[in-house]
Structures are given as C-alpha cells and as structure tokens.
C-alpha positions in Angstrom: 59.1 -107.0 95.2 58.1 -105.0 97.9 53.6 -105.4 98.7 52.6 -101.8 98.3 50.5 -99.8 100.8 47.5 -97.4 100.4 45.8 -96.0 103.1 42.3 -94.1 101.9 40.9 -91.3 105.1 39.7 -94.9 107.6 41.9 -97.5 106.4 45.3 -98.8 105.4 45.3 -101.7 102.7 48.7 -103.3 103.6 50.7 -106.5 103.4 49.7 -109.7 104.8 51.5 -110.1 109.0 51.7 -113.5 110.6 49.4 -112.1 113.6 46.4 -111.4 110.8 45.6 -115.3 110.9 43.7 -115.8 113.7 41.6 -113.0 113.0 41.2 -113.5 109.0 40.6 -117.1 110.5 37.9 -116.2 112.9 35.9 -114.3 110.0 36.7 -117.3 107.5 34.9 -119.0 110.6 31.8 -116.8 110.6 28.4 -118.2 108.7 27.3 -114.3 108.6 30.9 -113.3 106.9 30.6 -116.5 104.3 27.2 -116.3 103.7 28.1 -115.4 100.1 31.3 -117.4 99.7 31.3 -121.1 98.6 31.9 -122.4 102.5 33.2 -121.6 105.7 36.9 -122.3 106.2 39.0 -123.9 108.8 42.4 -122.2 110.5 44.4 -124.4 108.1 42.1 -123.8 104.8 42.6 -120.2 106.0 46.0 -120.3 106.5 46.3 -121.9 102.8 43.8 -119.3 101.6 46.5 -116.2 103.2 49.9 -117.9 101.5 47.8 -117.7 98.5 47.4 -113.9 98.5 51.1 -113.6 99.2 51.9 -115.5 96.7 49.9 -113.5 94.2 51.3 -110.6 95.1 55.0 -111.8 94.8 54.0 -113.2 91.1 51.5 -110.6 89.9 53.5 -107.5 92.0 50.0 -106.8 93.7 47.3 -108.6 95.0 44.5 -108.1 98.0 45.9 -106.4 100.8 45.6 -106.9 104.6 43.1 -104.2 106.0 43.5 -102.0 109.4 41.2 -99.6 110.2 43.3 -96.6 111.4 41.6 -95.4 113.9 41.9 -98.7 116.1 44.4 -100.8 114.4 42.0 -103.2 114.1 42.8 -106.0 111.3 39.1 -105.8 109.5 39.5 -108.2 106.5 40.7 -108.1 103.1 40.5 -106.4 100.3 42.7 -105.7 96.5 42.9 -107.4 93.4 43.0 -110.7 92.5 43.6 -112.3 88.5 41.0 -115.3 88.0 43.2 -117.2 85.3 39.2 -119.4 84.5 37.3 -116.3 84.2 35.3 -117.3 81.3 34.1 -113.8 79.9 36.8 -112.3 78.2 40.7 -111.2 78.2 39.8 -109.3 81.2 40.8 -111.3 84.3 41.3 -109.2 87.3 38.7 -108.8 89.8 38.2 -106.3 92.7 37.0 -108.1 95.6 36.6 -107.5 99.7 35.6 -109.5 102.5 35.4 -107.6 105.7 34.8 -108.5 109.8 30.9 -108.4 110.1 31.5 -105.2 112.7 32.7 -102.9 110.3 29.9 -103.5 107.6 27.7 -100.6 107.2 30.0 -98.0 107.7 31.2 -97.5 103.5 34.7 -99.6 104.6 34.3 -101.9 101.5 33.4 -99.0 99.0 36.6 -96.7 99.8 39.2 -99.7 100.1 37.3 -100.8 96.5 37.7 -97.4 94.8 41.5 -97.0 96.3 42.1 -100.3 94.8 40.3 -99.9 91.8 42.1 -96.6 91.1 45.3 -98.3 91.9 44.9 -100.7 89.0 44.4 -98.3 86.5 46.5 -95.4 87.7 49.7 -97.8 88.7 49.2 -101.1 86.9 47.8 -99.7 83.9 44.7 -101.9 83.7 41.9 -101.7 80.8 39.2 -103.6 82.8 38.6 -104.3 86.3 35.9 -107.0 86.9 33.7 -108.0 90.4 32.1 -110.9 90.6 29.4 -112.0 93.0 26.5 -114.2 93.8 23.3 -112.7 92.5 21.8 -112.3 95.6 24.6 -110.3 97.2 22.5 -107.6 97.4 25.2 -105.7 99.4 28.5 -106.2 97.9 26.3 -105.3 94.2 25.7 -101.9 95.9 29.6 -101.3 97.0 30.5 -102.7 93.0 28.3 -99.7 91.8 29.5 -97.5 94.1 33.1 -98.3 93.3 32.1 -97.5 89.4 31.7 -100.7 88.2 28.8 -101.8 86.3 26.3 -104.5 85.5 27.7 -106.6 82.4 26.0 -110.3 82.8 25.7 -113.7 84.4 27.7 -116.6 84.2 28.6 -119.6 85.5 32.1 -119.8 87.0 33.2 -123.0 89.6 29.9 -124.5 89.5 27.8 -121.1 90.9 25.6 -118.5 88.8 27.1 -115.4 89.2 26.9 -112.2 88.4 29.6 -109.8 87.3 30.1 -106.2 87.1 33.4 -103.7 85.1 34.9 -100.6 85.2 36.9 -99.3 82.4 39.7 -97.3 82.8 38.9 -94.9 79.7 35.5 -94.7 81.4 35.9 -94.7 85.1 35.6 -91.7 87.3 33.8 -89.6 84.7 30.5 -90.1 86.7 32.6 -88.6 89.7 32.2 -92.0 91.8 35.7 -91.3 93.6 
C-alpha cells in the first residue's frame, strides 16, 4: 500500500527516503530534541527506530510521516500517527505524536502537521479517538496537543514514566474552530 502524502501551507508529511537517516539520526542525537524522550539514540537505534515507522505504515496503511518544510526542502523530523498496542487507558490506541529538528521549533510547524494528521485520521481512517501522550513537564508539546484540539484526560503510567495524556474526538473535534 502506497504511504500517503499531505502537505498543509509550510510542510509536506511524506514517506520515509533512505537519505532522511542521517538527519532523523542527527536529531535522535540531540540532548535538546530528546530532552522529553526516554534517551538519546544512536545511528543504528535510529535506523531501527525508522524501519519501524515503515513498517507501521505497511501493516496499519498509515503511520508518522517524513516531514520537509517546503520552502527549503529541508527534512525537519517526524510527525503522524502511531497505534500503542500497551496503551493502558482504553480501546483507544492511536496517538498523534511529532518530534521536530530544534531549528524549526517556535514557528507553529508541530501544530499544523498535528491538526493535518489529526484530521486525516478522522476524515480518512475513520477514527473515534485520537490520543497524545507526553511527559508532564512537556510544557511545549501540551500547548501544540491543545492547539491541535485535543484535551486534558489524565495521568498514567505507561513503560515505566508518569505521563500525561490528552484526546480529541471525532464527533467533537473542530467545533471549537481549532483547524
């Protein structure tokens, strides 16, 4: 099955190119980028990490997409959706998530690749619930989940970390105008 692409107004969310390694690598590298994330990563973890999403996508038919800022062509990180089979709070299991290259933070990247993949899950995959998960403490990406429409619904534990997690609904989402 063929990865789709979506390109919002700066970005296009596309599949995964064997030239995207050494920079996904390089940010999988980066103590600022990881900060939130359970550990930096080598090349090969990386590498493993990347084969992974491709994977997803050719079991799941979607998955988190390469991202390219259009304007440069720049490979900037990742972002999609991605089904956590040992979520532990409820049926619902797939999460919106993003990781972006520290020089594109700031700029509102993160919160339009998140609402063009959160509208692709309920518009084209039919999903009920879209989850995010973070630490508590990630003050930013809690900002980007609200921004994308999701909201607060609890803490957890999930692989050994208190986290917190936020949903959108697709009955509900969008009627606050968020995208």
């Amino acid at each position: 099955m063929p990865v789709t692409e979506l390109q919002t107004p700066r970005l296009l969310l596309r599949p995964w190119r064997a030239e995207d390694l050494e920079p996904y690598a390089r940010m999988c590298a980066d103590s600022d980028v990881m900060r939130y994330m359970p550990k930096t990563m080598t090349r090969e973890e990386s590498s493993h990490q990347v084969s992974g999403f491709v994977s997803h996508w050719h079991e799941r038919g979607f998955g988190l997409w390469a991202v390219e800022e259009k304007a440069s062509g720049a490979f900037i990180g990742r972002i999609g959706l991605m089904v956590h089979d040992d979520w532990p709070e409820g049926e619902h299991k797939t999460e919106v998530g993003w990781m972006l290259d520290s020089h594109y933070w700031g700029r509102g990247l993160a919160t339009e690749g998140a609402l063009a993949s959160v509208g692709y899950g309920f518009e084209e995959l039919g999903l009920e619930r879209i989850i995010s998960i973070t630490l508590p403490e990630n003050a930013a990406s809690r900002r980007v989940m609200g921004k994308a429409g999701l909201t607060y619904r609890g803490s957890t534990c999930w692989r050994n970390h208190d986290v917190v997690w936020y949903a959108a609904d697709r009955r509900e989402w969008g009627t606050g105008g968020s995208y």
